[in-house]
C-alpha positions as CSV (number, residue, x, y, z in Angstrom):
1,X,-27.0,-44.5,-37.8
2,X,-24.3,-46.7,-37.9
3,X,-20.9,-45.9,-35.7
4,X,-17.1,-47.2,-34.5
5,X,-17.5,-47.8,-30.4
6,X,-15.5,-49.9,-28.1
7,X,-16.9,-53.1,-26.1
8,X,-16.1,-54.5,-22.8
9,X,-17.8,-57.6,-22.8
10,X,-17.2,-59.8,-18.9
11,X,-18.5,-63.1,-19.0
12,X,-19.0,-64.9,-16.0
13,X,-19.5,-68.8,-15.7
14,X,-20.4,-70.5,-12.6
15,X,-20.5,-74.5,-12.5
16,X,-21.4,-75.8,-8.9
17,X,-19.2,-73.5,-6.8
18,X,-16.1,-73.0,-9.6
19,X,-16.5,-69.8,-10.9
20,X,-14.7,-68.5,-14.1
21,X,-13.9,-65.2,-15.8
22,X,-13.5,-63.8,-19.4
23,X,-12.7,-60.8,-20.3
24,X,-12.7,-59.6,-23.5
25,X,-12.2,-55.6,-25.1
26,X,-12.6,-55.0,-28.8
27,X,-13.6,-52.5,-31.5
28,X,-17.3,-53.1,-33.5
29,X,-20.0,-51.6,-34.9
30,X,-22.8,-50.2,-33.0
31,X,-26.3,-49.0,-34.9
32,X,-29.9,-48.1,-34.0
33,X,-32.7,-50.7,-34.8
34,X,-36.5,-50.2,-35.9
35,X,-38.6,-50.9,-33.1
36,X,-36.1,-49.2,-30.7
37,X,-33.8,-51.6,-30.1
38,X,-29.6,-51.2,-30.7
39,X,-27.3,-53.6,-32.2
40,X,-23.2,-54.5,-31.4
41,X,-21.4,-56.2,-34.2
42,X,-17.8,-57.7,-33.3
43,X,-15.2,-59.9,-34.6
44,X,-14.2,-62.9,-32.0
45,X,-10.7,-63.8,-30.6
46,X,-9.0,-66.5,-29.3
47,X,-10.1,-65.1,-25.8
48,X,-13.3,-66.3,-26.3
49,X,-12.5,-69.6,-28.0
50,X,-14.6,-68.0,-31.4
51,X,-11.6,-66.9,-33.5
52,X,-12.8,-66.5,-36.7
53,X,-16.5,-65.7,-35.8
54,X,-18.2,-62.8,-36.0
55,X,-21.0,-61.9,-33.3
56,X,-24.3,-60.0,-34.1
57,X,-26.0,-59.1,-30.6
58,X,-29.1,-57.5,-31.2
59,X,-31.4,-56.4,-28.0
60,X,-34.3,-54.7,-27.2
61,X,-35.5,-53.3,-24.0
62,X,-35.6,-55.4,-21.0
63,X,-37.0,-58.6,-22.6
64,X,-35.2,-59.9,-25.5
65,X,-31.8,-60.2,-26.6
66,X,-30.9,-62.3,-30.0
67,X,-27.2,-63.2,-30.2
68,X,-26.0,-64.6,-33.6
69,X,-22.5,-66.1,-34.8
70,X,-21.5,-66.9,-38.3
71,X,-18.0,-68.1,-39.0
72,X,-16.2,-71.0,-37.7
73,X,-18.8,-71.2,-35.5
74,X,-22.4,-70.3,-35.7
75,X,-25.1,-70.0,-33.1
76,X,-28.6,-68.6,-32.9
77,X,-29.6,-67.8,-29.2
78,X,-32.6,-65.8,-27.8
79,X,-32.4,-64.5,-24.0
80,X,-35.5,-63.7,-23.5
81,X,-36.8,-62.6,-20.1
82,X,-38.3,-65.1,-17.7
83,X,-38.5,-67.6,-20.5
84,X,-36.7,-70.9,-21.6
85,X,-35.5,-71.3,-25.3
86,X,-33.7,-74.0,-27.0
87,X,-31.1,-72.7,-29.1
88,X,-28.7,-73.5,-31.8
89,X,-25.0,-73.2,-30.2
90,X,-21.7,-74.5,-32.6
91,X,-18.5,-74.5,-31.5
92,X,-15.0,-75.1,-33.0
93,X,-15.8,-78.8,-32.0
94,X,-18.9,-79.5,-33.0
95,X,-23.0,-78.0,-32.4
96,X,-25.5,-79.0,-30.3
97,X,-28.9,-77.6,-28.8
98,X,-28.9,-76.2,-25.6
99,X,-32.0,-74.8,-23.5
100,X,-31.4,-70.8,-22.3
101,X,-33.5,-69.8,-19.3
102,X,-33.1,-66.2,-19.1
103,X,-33.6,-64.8,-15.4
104,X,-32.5,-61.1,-15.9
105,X,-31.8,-58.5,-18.6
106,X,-30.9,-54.8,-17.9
107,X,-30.7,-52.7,-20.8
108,X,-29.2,-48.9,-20.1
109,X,-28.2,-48.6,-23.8
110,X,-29.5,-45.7,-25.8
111,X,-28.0,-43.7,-28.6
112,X,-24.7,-42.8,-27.1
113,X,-23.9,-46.5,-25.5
114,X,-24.0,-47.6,-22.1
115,X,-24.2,-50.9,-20.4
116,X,-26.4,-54.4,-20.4
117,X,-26.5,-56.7,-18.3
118,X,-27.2,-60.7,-19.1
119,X,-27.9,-63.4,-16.5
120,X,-29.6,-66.9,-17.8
121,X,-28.6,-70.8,-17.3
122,X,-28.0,-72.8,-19.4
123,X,-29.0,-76.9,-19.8
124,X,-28.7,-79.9,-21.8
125,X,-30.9,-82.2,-22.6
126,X,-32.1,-80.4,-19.5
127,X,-29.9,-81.4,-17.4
128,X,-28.0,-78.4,-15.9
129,X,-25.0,-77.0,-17.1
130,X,-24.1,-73.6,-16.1
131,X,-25.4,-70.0,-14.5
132,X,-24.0,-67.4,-16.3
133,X,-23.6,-63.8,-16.7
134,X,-22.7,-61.0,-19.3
135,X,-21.6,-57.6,-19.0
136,X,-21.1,-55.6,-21.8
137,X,-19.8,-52.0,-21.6
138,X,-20.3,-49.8,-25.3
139,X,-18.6,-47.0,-25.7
């Protein structure tokens, strides 16, 4: 099952004590996964600094979440609860490997839509860089 929804996706970004916010609401593709999981697909805008990108977010349960970007810039991340990963991450400017230290993931998604929740940091050449947070409404 493949369907049309709406997605509110807040992204919060916290470096030291300066705290940003983006906001971003766009049409994609929502669908079912074996295993149990669900999967958003959505095209990127120049809110996000991704225009031209598309975004694959695919998550299941409370543990993992896989996040992949083709287009003008590609990335392969994996959120995965409690654990560190180092991850592909390209930008407009140039790619790099970054370490992802996922802290929490709440998943209230099922077959009708609903919300998740992301919080991990992210370091460097593990050095920190930033705490950050996702929330992604699907309707």
């Amino acid at each position: 099952m493949e369907k049309d929804v709406l997605i509110n996706l807040t992204s919060i970004n916290t470096i030291d004590r300066d705290r940003s916010t983006t906001e971003l609401t766009t049409t994609g593709k929502f669908r079912e996964l074996e295993g149990g999981g669900f999967q958003i697909v959505y095209e990127e805008s120049e809110v996000t600094g991704f225009k031209g990108s598309t975004t694959c977010l695919s998550f299941y349960g409370n543990d993992l979440v896989n996040l992949n970007r083709t287009g003008t810039a590609s990335s392969d991340l994996v959120l995965e609860k409690n654990k560190k990963h180092h991850c592909h991450y390209g930008t407009p400017y140039g790619d790099f490997t970054m370490g992802i230290f996922t802290h929490c993931i709440d998943n209230n998604v099922s077959n009708d839509g609903g919300e998740l929740y992301l919080k991990y940091t992210v370091d460097i050449n593990s050095s920190y860089v930033s705490d950050n947070e996702i929330y992604i409404r699907i309707s």
